[in-house]
N, C-alpha and C positions, 0 to 999 in steps of 0.2 A: 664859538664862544663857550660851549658846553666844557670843550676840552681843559679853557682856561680859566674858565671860573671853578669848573667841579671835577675835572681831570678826567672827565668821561664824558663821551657825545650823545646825549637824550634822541637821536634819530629823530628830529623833527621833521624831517623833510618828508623819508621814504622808509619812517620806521613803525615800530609798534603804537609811538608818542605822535603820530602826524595831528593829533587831534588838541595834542597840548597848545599851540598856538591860538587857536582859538579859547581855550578854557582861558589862557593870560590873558585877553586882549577883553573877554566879558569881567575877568573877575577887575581889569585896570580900569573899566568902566562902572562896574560895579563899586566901587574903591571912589571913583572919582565922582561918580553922582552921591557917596555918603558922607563925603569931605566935604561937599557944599549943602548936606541938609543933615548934619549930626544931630541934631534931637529926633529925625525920622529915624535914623539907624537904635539909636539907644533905645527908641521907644519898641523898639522893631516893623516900624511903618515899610519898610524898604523892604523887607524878606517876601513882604505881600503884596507891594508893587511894583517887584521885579524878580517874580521866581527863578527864573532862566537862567539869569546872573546871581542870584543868591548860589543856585546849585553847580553854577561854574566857576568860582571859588572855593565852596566845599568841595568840588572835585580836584579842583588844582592843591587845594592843601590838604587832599588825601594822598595825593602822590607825595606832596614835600616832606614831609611829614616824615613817612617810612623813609624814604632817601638819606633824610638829614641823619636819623638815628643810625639806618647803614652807614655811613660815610664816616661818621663819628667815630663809631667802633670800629674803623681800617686800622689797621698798624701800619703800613706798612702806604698809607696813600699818597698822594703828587704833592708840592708842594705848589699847588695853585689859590687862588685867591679866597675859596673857602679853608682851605689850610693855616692862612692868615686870621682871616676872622675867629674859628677855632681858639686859635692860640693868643688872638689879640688881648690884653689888660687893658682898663681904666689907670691910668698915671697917678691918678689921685685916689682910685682905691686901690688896685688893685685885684680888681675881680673882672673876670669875663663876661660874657654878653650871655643872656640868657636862652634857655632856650625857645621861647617867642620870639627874641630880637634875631637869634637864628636863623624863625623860622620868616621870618619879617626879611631881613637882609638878602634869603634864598631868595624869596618871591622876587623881588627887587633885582635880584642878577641875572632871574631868569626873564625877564618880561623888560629890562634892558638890552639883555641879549638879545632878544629875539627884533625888539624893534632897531636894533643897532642892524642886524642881518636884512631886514627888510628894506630897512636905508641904504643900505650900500648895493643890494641887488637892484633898488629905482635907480641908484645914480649909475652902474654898470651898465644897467640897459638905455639910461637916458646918452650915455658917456658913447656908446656901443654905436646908436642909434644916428649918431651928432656925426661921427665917423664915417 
């Protein structure tokens, strides 16, 4: 999915990045426990009762971050699915996405991908297993 969303493989499996799966999966919890108690987040009650996952989103969007800006400045990169967003316009304005919604969207492709791969490896081995 790396390939197809960012036109390059983050080596999640057996790379330098094995560790990113885990940072997604605290920061998608992290995410999901602030979405159901948003006055904890704003008041910043969450960063104190959940360091671990606080720091496993700052770590995921310390990697995103520098990537996005790389990738941005390629001349010359894939025309995969962040090539789209890049380039995409509002109809009604006219303007592109910024760079939060970016950085927003990356998060989201990567932490889709990765639970998309995780899905498909239970149902290969459940598929595998049934056989």
């Amino acid at each position: 999915m790396g390939e197809l969303s960012f036109g390059k493989s983050f080596n999640l499996i057996e790379g330098e990045n094995r560790h990113l799966p885990d940072l997604m999966e605290e920061a998608a919890d992290y995410g999901n426990f602030n979405a159901n108690a948003l006055p904890w987040f704003f008041l910043g009650i969450s960063k104190l009762l959940l360091p671990k996952l606080e720091a496993s989103r700052t770590a995921l969007l310390n990697f995103v971050i520098p990537f996005i800006d790389r990738r941005m400045k390629m001349e010359d990169a894939k025309k995969d699915f962040f090539h789209h967003l890049i380039d995409a316009k509002d109809p009604n304005t006219g303007e592109g996405f910024s760079l939060p919604e970016l950085w927003g969207e990356t998060m989201v492709l990567m932490v889709v991908s990765h639970f998309d791969f995780l899905r498909r490896l239970a149902c290969s081995s459940e598929l595998h297993g049934a056989i």
